[in-house]
C-alpha positions as a Markdown table, in Angstrom:
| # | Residue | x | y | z |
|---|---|---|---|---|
| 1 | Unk | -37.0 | -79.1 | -33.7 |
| 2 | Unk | -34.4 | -76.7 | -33.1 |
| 3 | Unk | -33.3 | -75.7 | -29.5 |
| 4 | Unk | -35.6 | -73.3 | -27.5 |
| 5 | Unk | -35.3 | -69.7 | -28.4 |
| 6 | Unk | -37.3 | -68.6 | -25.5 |
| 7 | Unk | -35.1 | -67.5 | -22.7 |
| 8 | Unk | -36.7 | -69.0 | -20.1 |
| 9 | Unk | -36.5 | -72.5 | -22.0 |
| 10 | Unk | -33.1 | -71.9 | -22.3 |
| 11 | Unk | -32.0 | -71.2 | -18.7 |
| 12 | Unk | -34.3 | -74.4 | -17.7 |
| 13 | Unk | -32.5 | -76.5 | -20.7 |
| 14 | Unk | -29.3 | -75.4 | -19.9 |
| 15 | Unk | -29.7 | -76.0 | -15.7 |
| 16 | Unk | -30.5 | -79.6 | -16.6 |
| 17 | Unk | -27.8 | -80.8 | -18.8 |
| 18 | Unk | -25.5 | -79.4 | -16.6 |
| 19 | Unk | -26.9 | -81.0 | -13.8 |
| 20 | Unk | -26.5 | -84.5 | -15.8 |
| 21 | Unk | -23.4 | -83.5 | -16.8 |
| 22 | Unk | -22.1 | -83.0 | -13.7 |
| 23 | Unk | -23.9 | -86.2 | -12.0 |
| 24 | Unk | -25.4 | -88.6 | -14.9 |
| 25 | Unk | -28.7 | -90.3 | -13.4 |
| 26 | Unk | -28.8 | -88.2 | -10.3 |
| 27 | Unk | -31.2 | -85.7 | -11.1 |
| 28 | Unk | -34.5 | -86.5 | -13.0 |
| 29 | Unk | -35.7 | -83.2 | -15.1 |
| 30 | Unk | -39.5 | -82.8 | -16.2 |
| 31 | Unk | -40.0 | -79.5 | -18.6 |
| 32 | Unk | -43.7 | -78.5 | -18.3 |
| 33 | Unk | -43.8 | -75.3 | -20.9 |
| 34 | Unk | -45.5 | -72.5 | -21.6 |
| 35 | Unk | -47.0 | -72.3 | -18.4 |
| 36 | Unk | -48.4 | -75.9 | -17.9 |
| 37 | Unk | -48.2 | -75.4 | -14.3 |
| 38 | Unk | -49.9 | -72.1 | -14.3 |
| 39 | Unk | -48.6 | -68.7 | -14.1 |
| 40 | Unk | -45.5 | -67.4 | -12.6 |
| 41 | Unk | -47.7 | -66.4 | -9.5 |
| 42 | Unk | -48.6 | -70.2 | -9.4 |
| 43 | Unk | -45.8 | -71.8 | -9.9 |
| 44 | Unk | -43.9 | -69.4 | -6.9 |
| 45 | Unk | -46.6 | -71.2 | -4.9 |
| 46 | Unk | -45.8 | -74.5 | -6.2 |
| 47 | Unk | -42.2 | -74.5 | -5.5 |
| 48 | Unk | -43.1 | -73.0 | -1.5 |
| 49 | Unk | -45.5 | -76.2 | -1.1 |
| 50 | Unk | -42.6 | -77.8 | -2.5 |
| 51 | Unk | -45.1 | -79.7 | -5.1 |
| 52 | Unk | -43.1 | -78.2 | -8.1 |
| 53 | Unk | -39.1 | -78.6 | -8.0 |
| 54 | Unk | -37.7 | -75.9 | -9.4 |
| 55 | Unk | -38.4 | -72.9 | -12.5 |
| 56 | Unk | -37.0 | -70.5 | -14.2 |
| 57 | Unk | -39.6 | -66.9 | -13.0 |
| 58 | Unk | -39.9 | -63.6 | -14.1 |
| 59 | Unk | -38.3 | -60.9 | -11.8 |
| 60 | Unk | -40.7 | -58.5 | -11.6 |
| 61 | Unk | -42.9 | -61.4 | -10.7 |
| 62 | Unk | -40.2 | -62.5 | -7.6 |
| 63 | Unk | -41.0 | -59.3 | -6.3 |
| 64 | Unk | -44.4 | -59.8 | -5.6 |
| 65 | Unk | -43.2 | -62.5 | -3.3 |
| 66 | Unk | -40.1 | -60.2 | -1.8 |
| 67 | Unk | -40.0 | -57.1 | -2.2 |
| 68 | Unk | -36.3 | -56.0 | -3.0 |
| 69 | Unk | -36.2 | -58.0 | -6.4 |
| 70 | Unk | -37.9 | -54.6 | -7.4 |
| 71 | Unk | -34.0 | -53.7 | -7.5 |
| 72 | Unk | -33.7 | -55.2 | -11.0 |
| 73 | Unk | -37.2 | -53.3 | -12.2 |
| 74 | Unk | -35.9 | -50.1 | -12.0 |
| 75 | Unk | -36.1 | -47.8 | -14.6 |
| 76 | Unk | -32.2 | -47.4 | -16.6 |
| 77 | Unk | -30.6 | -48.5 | -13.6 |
| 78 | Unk | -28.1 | -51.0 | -16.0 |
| 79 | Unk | -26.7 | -49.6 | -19.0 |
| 80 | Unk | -25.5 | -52.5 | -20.1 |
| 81 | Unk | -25.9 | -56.8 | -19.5 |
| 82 | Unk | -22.2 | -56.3 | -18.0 |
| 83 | Unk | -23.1 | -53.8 | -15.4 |
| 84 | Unk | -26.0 | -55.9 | -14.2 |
| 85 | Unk | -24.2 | -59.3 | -14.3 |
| 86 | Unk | -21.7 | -57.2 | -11.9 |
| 87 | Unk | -24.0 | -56.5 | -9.5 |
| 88 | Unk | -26.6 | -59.8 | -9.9 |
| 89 | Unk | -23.3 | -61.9 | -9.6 |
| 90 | Unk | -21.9 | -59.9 | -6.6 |
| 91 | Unk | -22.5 | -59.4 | -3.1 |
| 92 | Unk | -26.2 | -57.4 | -4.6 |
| 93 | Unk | -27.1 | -61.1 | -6.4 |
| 94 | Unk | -26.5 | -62.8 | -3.4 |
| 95 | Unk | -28.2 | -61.0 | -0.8 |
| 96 | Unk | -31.6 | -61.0 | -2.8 |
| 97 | Unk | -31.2 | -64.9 | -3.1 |
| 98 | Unk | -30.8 | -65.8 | 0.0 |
| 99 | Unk | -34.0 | -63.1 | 1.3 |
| 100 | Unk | -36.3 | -65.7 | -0.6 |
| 101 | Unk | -35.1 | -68.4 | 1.9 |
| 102 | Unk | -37.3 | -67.1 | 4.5 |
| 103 | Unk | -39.9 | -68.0 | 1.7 |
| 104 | Unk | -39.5 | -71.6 | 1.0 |
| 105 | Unk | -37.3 | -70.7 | -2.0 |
| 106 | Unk | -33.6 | -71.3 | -2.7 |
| 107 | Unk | -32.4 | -68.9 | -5.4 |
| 108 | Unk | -29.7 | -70.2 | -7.4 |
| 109 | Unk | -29.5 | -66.9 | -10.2 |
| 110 | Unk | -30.3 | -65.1 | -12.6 |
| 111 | Unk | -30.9 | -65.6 | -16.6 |
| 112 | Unk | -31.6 | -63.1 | -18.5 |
| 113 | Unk | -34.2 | -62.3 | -21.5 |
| 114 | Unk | -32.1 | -58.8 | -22.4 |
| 115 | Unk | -33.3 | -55.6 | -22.2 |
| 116 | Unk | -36.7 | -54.3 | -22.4 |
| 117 | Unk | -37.9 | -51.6 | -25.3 |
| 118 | Unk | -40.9 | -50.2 | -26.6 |
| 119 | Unk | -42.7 | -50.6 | -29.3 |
| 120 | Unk | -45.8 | -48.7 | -30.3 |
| 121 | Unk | -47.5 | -47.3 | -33.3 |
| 122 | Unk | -47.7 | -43.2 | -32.9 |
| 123 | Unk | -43.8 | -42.1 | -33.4 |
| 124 | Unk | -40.4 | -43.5 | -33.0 |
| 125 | Unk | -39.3 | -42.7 | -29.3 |
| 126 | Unk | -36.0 | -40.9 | -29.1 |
| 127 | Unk | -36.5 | -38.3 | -26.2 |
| 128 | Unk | -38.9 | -38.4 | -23.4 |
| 129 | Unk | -41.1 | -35.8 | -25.3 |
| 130 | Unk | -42.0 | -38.6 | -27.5 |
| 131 | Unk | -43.6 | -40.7 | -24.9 |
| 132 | Unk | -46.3 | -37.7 | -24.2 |
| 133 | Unk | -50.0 | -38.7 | -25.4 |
| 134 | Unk | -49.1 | -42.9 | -25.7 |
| 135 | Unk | -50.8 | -44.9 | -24.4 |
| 136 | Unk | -48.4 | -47.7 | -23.7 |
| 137 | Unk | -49.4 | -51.5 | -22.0 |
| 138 | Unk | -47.4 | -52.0 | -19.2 |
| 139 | Unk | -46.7 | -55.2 | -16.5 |
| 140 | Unk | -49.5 | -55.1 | -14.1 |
| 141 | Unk | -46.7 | -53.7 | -11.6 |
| 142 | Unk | -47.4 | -50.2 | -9.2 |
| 143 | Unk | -43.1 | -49.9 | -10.4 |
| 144 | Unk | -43.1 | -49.9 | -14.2 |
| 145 | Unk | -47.0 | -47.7 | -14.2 |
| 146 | Unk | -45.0 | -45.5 | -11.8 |
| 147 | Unk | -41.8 | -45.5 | -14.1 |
| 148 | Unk | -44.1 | -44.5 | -17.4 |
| 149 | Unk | -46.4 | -41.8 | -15.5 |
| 150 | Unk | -42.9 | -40.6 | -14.6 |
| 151 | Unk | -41.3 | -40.0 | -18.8 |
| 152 | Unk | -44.9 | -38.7 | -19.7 |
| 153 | Unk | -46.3 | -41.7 | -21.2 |
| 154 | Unk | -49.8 | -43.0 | -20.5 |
| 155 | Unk | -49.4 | -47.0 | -18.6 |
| 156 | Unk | -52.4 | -48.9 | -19.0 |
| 157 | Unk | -51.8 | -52.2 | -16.8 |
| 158 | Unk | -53.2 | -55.4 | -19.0 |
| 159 | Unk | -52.7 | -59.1 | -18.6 |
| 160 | Unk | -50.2 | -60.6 | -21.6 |
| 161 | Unk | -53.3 | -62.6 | -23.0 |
| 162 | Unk | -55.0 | -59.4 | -23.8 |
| 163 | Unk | -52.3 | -57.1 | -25.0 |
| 164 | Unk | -52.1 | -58.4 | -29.4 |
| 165 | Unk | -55.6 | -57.6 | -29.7 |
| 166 | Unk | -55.4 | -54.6 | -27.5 |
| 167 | Unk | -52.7 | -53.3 | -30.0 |
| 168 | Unk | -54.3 | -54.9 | -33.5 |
| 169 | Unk | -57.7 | -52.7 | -32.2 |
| 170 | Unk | -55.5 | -49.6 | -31.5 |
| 171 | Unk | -57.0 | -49.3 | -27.7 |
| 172 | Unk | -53.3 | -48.8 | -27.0 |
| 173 | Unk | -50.5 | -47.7 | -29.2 |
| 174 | Unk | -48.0 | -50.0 | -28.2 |
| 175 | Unk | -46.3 | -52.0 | -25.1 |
| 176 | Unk | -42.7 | -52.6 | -23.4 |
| 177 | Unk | -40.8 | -56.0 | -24.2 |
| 178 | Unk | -37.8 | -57.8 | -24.7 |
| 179 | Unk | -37.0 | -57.8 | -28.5 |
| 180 | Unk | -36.9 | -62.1 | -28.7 |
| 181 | Unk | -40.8 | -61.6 | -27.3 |
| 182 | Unk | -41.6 | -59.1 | -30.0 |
| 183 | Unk | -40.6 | -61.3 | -32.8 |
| 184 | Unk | -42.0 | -64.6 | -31.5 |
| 185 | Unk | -45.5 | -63.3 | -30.6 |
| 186 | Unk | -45.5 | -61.4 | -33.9 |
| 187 | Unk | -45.4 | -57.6 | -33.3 |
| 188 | Unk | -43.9 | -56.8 | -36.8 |
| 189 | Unk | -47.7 | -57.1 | -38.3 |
| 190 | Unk | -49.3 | -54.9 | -35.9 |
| 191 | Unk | -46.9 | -52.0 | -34.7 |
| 192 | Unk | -44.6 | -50.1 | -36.9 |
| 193 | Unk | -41.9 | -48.6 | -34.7 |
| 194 | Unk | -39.1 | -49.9 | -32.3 |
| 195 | Unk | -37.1 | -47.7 | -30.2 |
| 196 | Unk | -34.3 | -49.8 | -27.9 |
| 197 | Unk | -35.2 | -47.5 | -24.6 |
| 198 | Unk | -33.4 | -50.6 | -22.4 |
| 199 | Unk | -35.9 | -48.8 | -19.7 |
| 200 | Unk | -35.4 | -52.2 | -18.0 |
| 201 | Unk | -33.1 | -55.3 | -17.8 |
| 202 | Unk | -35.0 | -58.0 | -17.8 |
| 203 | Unk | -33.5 | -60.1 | -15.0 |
| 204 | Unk | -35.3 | -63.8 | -15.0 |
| 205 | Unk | -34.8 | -66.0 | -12.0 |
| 206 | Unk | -33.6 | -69.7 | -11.7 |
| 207 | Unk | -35.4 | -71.0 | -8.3 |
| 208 | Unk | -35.6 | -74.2 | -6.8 |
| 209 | Unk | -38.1 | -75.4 | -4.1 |
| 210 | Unk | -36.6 | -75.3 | -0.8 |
| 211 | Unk | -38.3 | -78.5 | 0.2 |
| 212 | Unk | -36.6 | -80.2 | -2.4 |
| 213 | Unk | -33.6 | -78.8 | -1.9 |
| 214 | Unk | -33.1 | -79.9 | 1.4 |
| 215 | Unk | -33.6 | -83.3 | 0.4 |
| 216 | Unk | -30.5 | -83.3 | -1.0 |
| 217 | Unk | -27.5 | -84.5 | -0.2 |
| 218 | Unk | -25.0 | -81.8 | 0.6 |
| 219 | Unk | -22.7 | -83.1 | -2.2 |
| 220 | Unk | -26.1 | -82.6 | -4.5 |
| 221 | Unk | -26.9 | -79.2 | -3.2 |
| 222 | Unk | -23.1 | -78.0 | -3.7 |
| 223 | Unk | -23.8 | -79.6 | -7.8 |
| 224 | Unk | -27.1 | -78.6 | -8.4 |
| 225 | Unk | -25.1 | -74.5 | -7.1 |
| 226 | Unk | -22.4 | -74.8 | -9.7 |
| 227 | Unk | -24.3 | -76.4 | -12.4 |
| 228 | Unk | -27.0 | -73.5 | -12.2 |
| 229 | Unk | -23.9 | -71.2 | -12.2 |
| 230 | Unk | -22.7 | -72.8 | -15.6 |
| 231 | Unk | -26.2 | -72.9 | -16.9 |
| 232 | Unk | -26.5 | -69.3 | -16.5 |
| 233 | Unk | -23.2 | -68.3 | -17.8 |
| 234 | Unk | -24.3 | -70.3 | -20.7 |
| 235 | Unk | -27.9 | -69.0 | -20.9 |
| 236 | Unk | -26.7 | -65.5 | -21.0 |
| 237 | Unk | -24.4 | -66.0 | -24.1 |
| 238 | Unk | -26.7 | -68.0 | -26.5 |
| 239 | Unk | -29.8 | -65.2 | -25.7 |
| 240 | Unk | -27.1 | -62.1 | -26.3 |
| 241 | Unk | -26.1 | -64.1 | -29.5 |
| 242 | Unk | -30.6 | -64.9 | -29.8 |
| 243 | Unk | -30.9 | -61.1 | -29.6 |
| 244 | Unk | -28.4 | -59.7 | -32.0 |
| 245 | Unk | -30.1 | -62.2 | -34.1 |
| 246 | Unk | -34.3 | -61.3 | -33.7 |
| 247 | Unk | -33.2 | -57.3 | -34.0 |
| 248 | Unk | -32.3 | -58.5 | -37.7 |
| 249 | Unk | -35.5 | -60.4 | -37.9 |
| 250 | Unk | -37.3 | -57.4 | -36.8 |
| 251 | Unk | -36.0 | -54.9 | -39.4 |
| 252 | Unk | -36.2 | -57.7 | -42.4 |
| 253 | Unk | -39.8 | -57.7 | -40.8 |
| 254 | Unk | -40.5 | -53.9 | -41.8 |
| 255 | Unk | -40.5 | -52.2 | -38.7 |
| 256 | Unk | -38.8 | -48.5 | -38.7 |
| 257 | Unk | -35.8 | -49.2 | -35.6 |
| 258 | Unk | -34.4 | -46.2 | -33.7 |
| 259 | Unk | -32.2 | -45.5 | -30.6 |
| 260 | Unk | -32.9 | -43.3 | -28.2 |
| 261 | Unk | -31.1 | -40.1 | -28.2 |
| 262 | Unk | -29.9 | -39.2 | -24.6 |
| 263 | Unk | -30.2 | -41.6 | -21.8 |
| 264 | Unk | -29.6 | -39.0 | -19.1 |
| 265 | Unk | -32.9 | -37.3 | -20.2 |
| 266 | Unk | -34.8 | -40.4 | -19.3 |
| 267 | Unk | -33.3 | -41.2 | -16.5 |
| 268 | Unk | -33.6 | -38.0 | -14.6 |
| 269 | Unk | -37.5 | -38.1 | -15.4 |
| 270 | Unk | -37.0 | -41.5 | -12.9 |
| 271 | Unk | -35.4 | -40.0 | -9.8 |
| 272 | Unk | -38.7 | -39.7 | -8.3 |
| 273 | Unk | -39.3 | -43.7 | -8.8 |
| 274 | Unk | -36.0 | -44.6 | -6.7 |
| 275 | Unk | -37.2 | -42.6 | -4.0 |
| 276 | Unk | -40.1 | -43.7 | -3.9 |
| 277 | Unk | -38.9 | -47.9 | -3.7 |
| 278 | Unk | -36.0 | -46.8 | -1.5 |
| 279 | Unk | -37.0 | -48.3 | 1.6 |
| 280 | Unk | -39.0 | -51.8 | -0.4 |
| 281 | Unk | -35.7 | -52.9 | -1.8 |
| 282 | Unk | -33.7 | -51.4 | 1.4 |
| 283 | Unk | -31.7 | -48.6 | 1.4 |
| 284 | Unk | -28.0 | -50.9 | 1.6 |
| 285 | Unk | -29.0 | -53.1 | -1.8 |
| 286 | Unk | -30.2 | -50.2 | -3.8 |
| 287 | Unk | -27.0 | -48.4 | -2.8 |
| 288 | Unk | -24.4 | -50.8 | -3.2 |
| 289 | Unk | -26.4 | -51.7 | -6.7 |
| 290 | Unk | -26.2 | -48.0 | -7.4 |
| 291 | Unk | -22.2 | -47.6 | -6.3 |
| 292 | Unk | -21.7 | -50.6 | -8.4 |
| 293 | Unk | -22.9 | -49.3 | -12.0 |
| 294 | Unk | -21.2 | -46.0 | -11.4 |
| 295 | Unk | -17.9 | -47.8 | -11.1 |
């Protein structure tokens, strides 16, 4: 078997031979995939009763549980992995780690699964225009329905399980994903276009129970810090390198690919969407998040 081309997998691959790297027979790592332990809801829940260790969660999900992760949700907010790293590995990053202490959660950073595009069967989408009339699956999130009311699209909130069949039937004409997603689940056979929007970075988070944290010494806690550091540094390279790869999958796969073809025109469709999460990610993160990708 090859090594993991999910993102998740890899962050949660990566965290543990680092952490036996850096202290060999110290740390004893279980992987429980593709959701063994339930969904990411769950397994947030596991890690507060401190019954599951540690896990590698979706953002959006992390911001059921505290609100300003929203921060990383927002529609073309990041232009690029390299702004977003700047502000996840900055003062930003740390801040919305250490709010999920309160929570039973230590946050240790974040992976990433790229951007997020859209893919849909109507028309390639290069200008918000495009997005009028489509009926577009969407994360059951009030942020990224409020994002696609906002460009002109029509969200319709649906659980993953649902969504193939949802598109194969044509009750919608496409969804939003990260490009290694599209390939693995199959979206080549059932939808013909791609456009890379990057609405959205996809920023994943590496958590560990707080409960098992503190049973650490503080010589462990200080190793399992830096080896998650390493592991993400690492994580991000390999999925950049994944990505490059799957877009070339996807085209061999037939599907027509476009880019979009000004940014600006999306994002001042948005404006209305930071306003309205100003005050549930809090005014200081979003602005020092803001100040920071405008550098």
């Amino acid at each position: 078997m090859g090594p993991p081309q999910d993102p998740y997998a890899i962050a949660a691959h990566y965290f543990a031979e680092e952490l036996e790297s850096a202290a060999p027979g110290e740390f004893k790592v279980s992987f429980f995939p593709n959701h063994q332990l339930g969904n990411d809801t769950a397994m947030l829940q596991a890690m507060q009763f401190g019954t599951m260790g540690a896990g590698v969660i979706t953002g959006t999900q992390v911001g059921t549980l505290e609100s300003a992760f929203q921060l990383n949700d927002l529609p073309f907010l990041y232009a690029t992995n390299q702004q977003a790293h700047k502000v996840l590995d900055g003062e930003v990053g740390q801040k919305l780690l250490s709010l999920l202490d309160a929570k039973g959660i230590v946050g240790l950073g974040f992976p990433e699964a790229g951007f997020r595009h859209t893919i849909n069967n109507k028309r390639p989408i290069r200008t918000p225009a495009d997005f009028n009339g489509v009926k577009l699956r969407v994360q059951p999130s009030d942020l990224f329905i409020s994002s696609f009311r906002a460009i002109g699209a029509n969200p319709v909130p649906m659980a993953w399980s649902d969504v193939f069949t949802a598109v194969q039937q044509g009750t919608v004409d496409g969804l939003e994903i990260p490009l290694p997603v599209i390939f693995a689940n199959k979206y080549p056979e059932v939808t013909d276009y791609l456009s890379l929007t990057s609405h959205t970075y996809n920023a994943l988070a590496l958590l560990m129970s707080k409960q098992t944290f503190d049973k650490l010494s503080a010589e462990n806690q200080e190793i399992v810090r830096q080896a998650a550091k390493r592991a993400i540094k690492r994580q991000r390279k390999t999925v950049a390198a994944n990505n490059d790869q799957v877009l070339e999958q996807i085209q061999a796969a037939g599907m027509t690919v476009n880019e979009v073809d000004d940014v600006e025109a999306f994002r001042s469709k948005v404006s209305g969407v930071y306003d309205e999460y100003r005050s549930k990610i809090g005014e200081d993160i979003l602005a020092k998040a803001l100040e920071q990708v405008a550098e």
